[in-house]
N, C-alpha and C positions, 0 to 999 in steps of 0.2 A: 421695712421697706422705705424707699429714698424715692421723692420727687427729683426728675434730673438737675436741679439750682444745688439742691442739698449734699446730693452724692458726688456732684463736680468739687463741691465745697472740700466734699471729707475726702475724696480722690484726689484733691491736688491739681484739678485742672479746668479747663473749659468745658462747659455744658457740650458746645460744640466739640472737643474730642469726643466726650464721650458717644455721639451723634456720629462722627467719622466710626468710630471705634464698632458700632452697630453697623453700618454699610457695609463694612467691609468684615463683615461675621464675625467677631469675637467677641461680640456682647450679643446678649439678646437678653432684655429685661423685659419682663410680664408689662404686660397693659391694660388700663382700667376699661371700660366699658365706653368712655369718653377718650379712648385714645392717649391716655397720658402715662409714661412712661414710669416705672416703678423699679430701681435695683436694691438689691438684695444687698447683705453682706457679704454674699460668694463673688455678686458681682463686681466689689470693690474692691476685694482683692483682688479679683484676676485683673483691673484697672491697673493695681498696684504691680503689679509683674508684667501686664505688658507696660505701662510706664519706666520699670527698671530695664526691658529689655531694648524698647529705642532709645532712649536718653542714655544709659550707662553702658549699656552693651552695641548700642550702635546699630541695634537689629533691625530692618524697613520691618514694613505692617504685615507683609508676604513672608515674611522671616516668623516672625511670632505668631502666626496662625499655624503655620506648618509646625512650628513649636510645640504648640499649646494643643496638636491634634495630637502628635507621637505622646507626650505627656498622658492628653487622656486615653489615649489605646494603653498605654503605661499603667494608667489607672485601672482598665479595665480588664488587663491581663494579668494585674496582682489581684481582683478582686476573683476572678476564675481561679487563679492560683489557690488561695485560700478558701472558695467553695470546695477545691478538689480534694486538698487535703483534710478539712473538715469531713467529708463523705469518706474520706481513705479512713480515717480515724476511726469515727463510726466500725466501719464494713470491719476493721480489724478488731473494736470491742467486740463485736458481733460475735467473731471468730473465736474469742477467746471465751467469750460465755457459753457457745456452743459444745468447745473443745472440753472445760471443765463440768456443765453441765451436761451436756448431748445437747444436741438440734432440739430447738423448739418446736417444730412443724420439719414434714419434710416439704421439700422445694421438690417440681418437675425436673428430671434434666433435657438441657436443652440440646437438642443435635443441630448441628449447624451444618450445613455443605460447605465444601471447600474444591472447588472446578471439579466438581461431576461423584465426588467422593464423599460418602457420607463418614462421617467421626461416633 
Protein backbone atom coordinates (compact mmCIF):
# COMPACT_ATOMS: atom_id res chain seq x y z
CA UNK A 1 0.00 0.00 0.00
CA UNK A 2 0.99 3.58 -1.41
CA UNK A 3 0.62 6.87 0.39
CA UNK A 4 -0.94 9.22 -2.61
CA UNK A 5 3.01 11.33 -3.07
CA UNK A 6 4.25 7.64 -3.63
CA UNK A 7 1.68 5.99 -5.94
CA UNK A 8 1.65 9.47 -8.06
CA UNK A 9 5.39 8.72 -8.10
CA UNK A 10 5.09 5.06 -9.47
CA UNK A 11 1.82 6.10 -11.46
CA UNK A 12 3.48 8.55 -13.46
CA UNK A 13 1.49 11.50 -12.48
CA UNK A 14 0.04 14.01 -10.22
CA UNK A 15 -1.10 13.30 -6.62
CA UNK A 16 -3.83 15.50 -7.98
CA UNK A 17 -5.02 13.18 -10.89
CA UNK A 18 -4.99 10.64 -8.95
CA UNK A 19 -7.58 12.81 -6.66
CA UNK A 20 -9.58 13.81 -10.07
CA UNK A 21 -9.27 10.02 -10.93
CA UNK A 22 -11.33 9.27 -7.34
CA UNK A 23 -14.12 11.96 -7.99
CA UNK A 24 -14.94 10.88 -10.65
CA UNK A 25 -15.31 6.86 -9.56
CA UNK A 26 -12.38 5.01 -10.97
CA UNK A 27 -10.28 4.74 -8.08
CA UNK A 28 -11.25 4.25 -4.70
CA UNK A 29 -8.28 3.57 -2.51
CA UNK A 30 -8.92 2.37 1.20
CA UNK A 31 -8.35 4.88 3.95
CA UNK A 32 -6.71 5.00 7.13
CA UNK A 33 -8.59 5.81 10.27
CA UNK A 34 -7.04 9.47 9.78
CA UNK A 35 -8.37 9.78 6.60
CA UNK A 36 -5.41 9.32 4.35
CA UNK A 37 -5.45 7.63 1.29
CA UNK A 38 -3.64 4.26 0.62
CA UNK A 39 -3.52 2.44 -3.23
CA UNK A 40 -2.83 -0.70 -3.85
CA UNK A 41 -1.02 -2.37 -6.62
CA UNK A 42 -4.46 -3.03 -8.33
CA UNK A 43 -4.82 0.46 -8.03
CA UNK A 44 -1.89 1.36 -9.95
CA UNK A 45 -2.51 -0.42 -12.60
CA UNK A 46 -5.78 0.41 -13.31
CA UNK A 47 -3.93 4.18 -13.08
CA UNK A 48 -1.88 2.83 -15.68
CA UNK A 49 -4.73 1.89 -18.17
CA UNK A 50 -6.68 4.62 -17.64
CA UNK A 51 -3.67 6.83 -18.10
CA UNK A 52 -3.06 4.76 -21.50
CA UNK A 53 -6.63 5.33 -22.34
CA UNK A 54 -6.86 9.35 -22.26
CA UNK A 55 -3.36 10.20 -23.35
CA UNK A 56 -2.82 7.33 -26.12
CA UNK A 57 -6.31 6.40 -27.00
CA UNK A 58 -7.84 9.79 -26.61
CA UNK A 59 -10.58 8.54 -24.36
CA UNK A 60 -12.49 11.58 -21.85
CA UNK A 61 -12.84 10.15 -18.18
CA UNK A 62 -16.72 9.39 -19.13
CA UNK A 63 -15.20 7.05 -21.91
CA UNK A 64 -12.91 5.01 -19.39
CA UNK A 65 -15.33 4.45 -16.65
CA UNK A 66 -17.90 3.03 -19.07
CA UNK A 67 -14.79 1.10 -20.07
CA UNK A 68 -13.60 -0.13 -17.15
CA UNK A 69 -17.35 -1.07 -16.11
CA UNK A 70 -18.11 -3.44 -19.29
CA UNK A 71 -14.34 -4.78 -18.49
CA UNK A 72 -15.50 -5.68 -15.14
CA UNK A 73 -18.96 -7.28 -15.96
CA UNK A 74 -16.36 -8.91 -18.39
CA UNK A 75 -14.62 -10.11 -15.60
CA UNK A 76 -17.43 -11.09 -13.77
CA UNK A 77 -19.19 -13.03 -16.41
CA UNK A 78 -16.00 -15.16 -17.16
CA UNK A 79 -15.64 -15.74 -13.60
CA UNK A 80 -19.65 -17.22 -13.68
CA UNK A 81 -18.47 -18.87 -16.78
CA UNK A 82 -16.03 -20.93 -15.02
CA UNK A 83 -17.98 -21.46 -11.67
CA UNK A 84 -20.54 -23.01 -14.13
CA UNK A 85 -18.36 -25.23 -15.87
CA UNK A 86 -16.53 -26.28 -12.74
CA UNK A 87 -20.07 -27.54 -11.14
CA UNK A 88 -20.83 -28.99 -14.94
CA UNK A 89 -17.77 -31.00 -14.50
CA UNK A 90 -18.40 -32.06 -11.14
CA UNK A 91 -22.18 -33.03 -11.66
CA UNK A 92 -20.75 -35.15 -14.84
CA UNK A 93 -17.85 -37.11 -12.63
CA UNK A 94 -20.79 -37.46 -10.42
CA UNK A 95 -22.57 -39.26 -13.32
CA UNK A 96 -19.88 -41.26 -14.32
CA UNK A 97 -19.21 -42.75 -10.89
CA UNK A 98 -22.76 -43.38 -10.35
CA UNK A 99 -23.06 -45.06 -13.93
CA UNK A 100 -20.09 -47.46 -13.14
CA UNK A 101 -20.58 -47.81 -9.73
CA UNK A 102 -24.59 -47.40 -9.09
CA UNK A 103 -25.95 -44.22 -7.15
CA UNK A 104 -24.51 -43.65 -3.95
CA UNK A 105 -27.81 -42.60 -2.11
CA UNK A 106 -31.02 -42.46 -3.88
CA UNK A 107 -32.11 -38.70 -4.52
CA UNK A 108 -36.18 -37.74 -4.20
CA UNK A 109 -37.61 -37.11 -7.44
CA UNK A 110 -38.69 -33.91 -8.04
CA UNK A 111 -42.10 -33.09 -9.71
CA UNK A 112 -42.35 -29.73 -10.92
CA UNK A 113 -45.80 -28.16 -12.45
CA UNK A 114 -45.78 -26.83 -15.57
CA UNK A 115 -49.20 -24.38 -16.22
CA UNK A 116 -51.57 -26.54 -14.21
CA UNK A 117 -49.88 -29.97 -15.32
CA UNK A 118 -48.03 -32.01 -13.28
CA UNK A 119 -44.73 -34.05 -14.81
Amino acid sequence: MYVISIAAGLAGCHPRTLRIYEEEGLLDPVRTDTNIRLYSDEDLERVRAIRYLTQTRGVNLAGVKLLLQLRDAADLMDEIATELAREDAEAEAQQTIEVTHGPTTRRPRLRQRQKGVEL
